[in-house]
Every structure is written in C-alpha cells, then in structure tokens.
PyMOL CGO cylinders between C-alpha atoms (Angstrom):
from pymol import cmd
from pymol.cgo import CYLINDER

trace = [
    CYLINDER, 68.00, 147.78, 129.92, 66.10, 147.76, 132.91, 0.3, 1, 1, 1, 1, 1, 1,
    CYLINDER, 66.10, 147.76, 132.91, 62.79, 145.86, 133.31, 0.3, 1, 1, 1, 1, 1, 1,
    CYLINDER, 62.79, 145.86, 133.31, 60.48, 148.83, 132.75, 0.3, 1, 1, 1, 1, 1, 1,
    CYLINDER, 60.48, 148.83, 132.75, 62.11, 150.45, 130.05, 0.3, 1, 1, 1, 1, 1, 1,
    CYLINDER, 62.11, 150.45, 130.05, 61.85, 147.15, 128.17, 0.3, 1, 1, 1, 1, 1, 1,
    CYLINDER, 61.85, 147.15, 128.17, 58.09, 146.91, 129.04, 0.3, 1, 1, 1, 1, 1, 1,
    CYLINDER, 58.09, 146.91, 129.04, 58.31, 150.47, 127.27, 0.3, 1, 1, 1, 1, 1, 1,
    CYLINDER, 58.31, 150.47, 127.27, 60.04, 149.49, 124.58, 0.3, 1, 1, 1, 1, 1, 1,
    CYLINDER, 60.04, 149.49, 124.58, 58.05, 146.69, 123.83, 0.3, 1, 1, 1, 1, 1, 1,
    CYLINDER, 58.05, 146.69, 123.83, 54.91, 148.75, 124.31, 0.3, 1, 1, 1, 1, 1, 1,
    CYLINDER, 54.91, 148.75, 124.31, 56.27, 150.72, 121.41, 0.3, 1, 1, 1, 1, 1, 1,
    CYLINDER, 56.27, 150.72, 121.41, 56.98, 148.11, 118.90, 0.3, 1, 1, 1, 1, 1, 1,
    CYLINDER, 56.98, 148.11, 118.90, 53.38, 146.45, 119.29, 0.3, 1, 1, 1, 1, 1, 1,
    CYLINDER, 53.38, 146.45, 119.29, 51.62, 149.94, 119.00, 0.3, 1, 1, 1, 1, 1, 1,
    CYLINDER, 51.62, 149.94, 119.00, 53.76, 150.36, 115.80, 0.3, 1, 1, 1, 1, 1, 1,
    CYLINDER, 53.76, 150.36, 115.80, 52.79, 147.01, 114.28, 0.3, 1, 1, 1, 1, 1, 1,
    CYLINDER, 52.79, 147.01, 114.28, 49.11, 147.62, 115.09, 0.3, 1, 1, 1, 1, 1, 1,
    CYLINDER, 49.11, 147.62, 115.09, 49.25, 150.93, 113.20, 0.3, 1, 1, 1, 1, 1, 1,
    CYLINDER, 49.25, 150.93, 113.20, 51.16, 149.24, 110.39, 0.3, 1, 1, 1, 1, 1, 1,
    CYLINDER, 51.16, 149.24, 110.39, 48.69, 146.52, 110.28, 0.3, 1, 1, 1, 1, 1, 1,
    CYLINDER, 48.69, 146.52, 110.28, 45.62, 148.98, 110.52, 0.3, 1, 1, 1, 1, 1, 1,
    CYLINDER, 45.62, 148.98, 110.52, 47.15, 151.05, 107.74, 0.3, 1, 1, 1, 1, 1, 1,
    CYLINDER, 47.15, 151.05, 107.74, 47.75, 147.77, 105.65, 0.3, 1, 1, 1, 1, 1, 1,
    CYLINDER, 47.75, 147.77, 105.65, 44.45, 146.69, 106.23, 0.3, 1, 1, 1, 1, 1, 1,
    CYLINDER, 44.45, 146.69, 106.23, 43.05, 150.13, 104.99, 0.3, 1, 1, 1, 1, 1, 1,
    CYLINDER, 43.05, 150.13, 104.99, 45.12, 149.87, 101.58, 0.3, 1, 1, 1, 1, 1, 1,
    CYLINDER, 45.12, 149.87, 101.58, 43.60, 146.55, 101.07, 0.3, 1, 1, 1, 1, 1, 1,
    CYLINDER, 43.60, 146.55, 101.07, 40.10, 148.07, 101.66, 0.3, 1, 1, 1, 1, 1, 1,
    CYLINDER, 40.10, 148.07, 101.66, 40.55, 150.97, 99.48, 0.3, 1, 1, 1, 1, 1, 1,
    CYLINDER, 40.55, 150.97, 99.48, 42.70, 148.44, 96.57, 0.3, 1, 1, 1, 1, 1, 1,
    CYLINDER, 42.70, 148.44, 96.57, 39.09, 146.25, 96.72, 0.3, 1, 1, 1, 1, 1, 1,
    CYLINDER, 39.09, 146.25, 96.72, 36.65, 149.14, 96.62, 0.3, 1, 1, 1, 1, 1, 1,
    CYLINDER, 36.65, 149.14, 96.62, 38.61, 150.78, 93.22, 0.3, 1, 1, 1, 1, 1, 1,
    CYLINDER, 38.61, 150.78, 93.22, 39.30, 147.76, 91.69, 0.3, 1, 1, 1, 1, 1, 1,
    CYLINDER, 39.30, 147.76, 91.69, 36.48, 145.44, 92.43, 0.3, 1, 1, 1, 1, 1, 1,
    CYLINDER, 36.48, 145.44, 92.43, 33.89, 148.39, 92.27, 0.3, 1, 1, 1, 1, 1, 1,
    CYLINDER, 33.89, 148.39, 92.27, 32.91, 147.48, 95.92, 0.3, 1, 1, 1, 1, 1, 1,
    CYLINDER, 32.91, 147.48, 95.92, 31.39, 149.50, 98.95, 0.3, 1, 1, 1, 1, 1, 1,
    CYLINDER, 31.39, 149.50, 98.95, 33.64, 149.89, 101.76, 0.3, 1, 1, 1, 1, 1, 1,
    CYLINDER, 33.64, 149.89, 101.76, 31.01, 147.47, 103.79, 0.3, 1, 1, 1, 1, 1, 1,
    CYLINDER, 31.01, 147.47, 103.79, 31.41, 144.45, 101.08, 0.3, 1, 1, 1, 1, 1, 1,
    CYLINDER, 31.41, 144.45, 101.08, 35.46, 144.88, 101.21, 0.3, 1, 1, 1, 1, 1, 1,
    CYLINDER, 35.46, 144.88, 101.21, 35.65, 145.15, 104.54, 0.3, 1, 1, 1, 1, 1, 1,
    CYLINDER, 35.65, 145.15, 104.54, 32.99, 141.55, 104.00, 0.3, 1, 1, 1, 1, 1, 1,
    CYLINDER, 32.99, 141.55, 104.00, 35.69, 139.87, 102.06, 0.3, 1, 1, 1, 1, 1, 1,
    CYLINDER, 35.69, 139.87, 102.06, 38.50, 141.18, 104.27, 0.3, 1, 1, 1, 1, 1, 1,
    CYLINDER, 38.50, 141.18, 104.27, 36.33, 139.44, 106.92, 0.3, 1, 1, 1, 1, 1, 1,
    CYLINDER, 36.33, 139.44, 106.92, 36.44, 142.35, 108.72, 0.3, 1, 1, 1, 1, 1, 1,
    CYLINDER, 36.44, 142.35, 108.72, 35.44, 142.13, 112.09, 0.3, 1, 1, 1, 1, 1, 1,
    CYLINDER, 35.44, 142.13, 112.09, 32.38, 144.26, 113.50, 0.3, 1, 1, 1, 1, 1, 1,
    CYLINDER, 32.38, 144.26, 113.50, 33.81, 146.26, 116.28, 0.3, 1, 1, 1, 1, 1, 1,
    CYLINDER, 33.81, 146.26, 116.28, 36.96, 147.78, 114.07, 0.3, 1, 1, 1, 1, 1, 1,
    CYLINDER, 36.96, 147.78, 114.07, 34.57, 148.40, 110.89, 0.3, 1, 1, 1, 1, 1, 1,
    CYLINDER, 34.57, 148.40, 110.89, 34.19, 151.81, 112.12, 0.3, 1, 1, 1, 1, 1, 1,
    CYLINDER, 34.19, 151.81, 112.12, 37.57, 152.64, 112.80, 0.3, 1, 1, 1, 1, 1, 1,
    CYLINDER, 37.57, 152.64, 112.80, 38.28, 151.94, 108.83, 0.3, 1, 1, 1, 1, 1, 1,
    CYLINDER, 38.28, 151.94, 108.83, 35.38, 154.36, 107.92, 0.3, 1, 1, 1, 1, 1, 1,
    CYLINDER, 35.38, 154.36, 107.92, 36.42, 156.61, 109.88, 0.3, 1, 1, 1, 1, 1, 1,
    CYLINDER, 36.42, 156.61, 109.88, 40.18, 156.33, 108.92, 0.3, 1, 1, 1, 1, 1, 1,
    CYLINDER, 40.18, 156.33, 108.92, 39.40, 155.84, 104.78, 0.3, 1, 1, 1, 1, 1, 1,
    CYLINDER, 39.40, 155.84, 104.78, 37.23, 159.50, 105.64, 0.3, 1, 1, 1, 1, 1, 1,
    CYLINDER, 37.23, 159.50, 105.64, 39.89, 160.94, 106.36, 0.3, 1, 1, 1, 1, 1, 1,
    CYLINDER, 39.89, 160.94, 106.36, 42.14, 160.46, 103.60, 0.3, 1, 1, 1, 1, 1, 1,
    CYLINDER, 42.14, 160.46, 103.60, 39.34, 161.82, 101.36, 0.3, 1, 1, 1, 1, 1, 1,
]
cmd.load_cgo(trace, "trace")
C-alpha cells in the first residue's frame, strides 16, 4: 500500500471510531435521561459532556425522535 492510500485508509478508520464513539455516547445520554428521569442537559452534565459537542447530541437524539 502506497503512502497515500494508507493516509486514506487511516482517515477512514478514525472517522469510523468517532462515529462509533458519538453514537455510544448518544446511547449513554438517552440510557441516563429514561432511566435516571434526567434532561438531556443534566446527562450530558454527568457524561461531562463538553460544551462545544452538546449541540451535536441534541441535534443527533432529535433526530431519532
């Protein structure tokens, strides 16, 4: 494998583990909010959630509603 098709395929795998992540990360929001009777701002508190991805959750947990 050539040099840039390994920077490609690498590219790939961390874009895939970020998305697995985010989507792991939204699961535990949503798993706090049923079963701790929590807003989506106080789970994504205990998550310690940081401030510049909060609205990516809302926006993603929108969605799936």
């Amino acid at each position: 494998m050539d040099n840039f098709s390994k920077q490609i395929y690498e590219a790939g795998i961390n874009d895939g583990r970020a998305e697995g992540l985010a989507e792991g990360k939204a699961e535990s929001i949503k798993n706090l909010m049923s079963t701790m009777n929590v807003s989506i701002d106080q789970a994504m508190d205990i998550l310690k959630t940081p401030p510049e991805e909060r609205q990516y959750f809302k926006d993603m947990l929108a969605k799936e509603q």
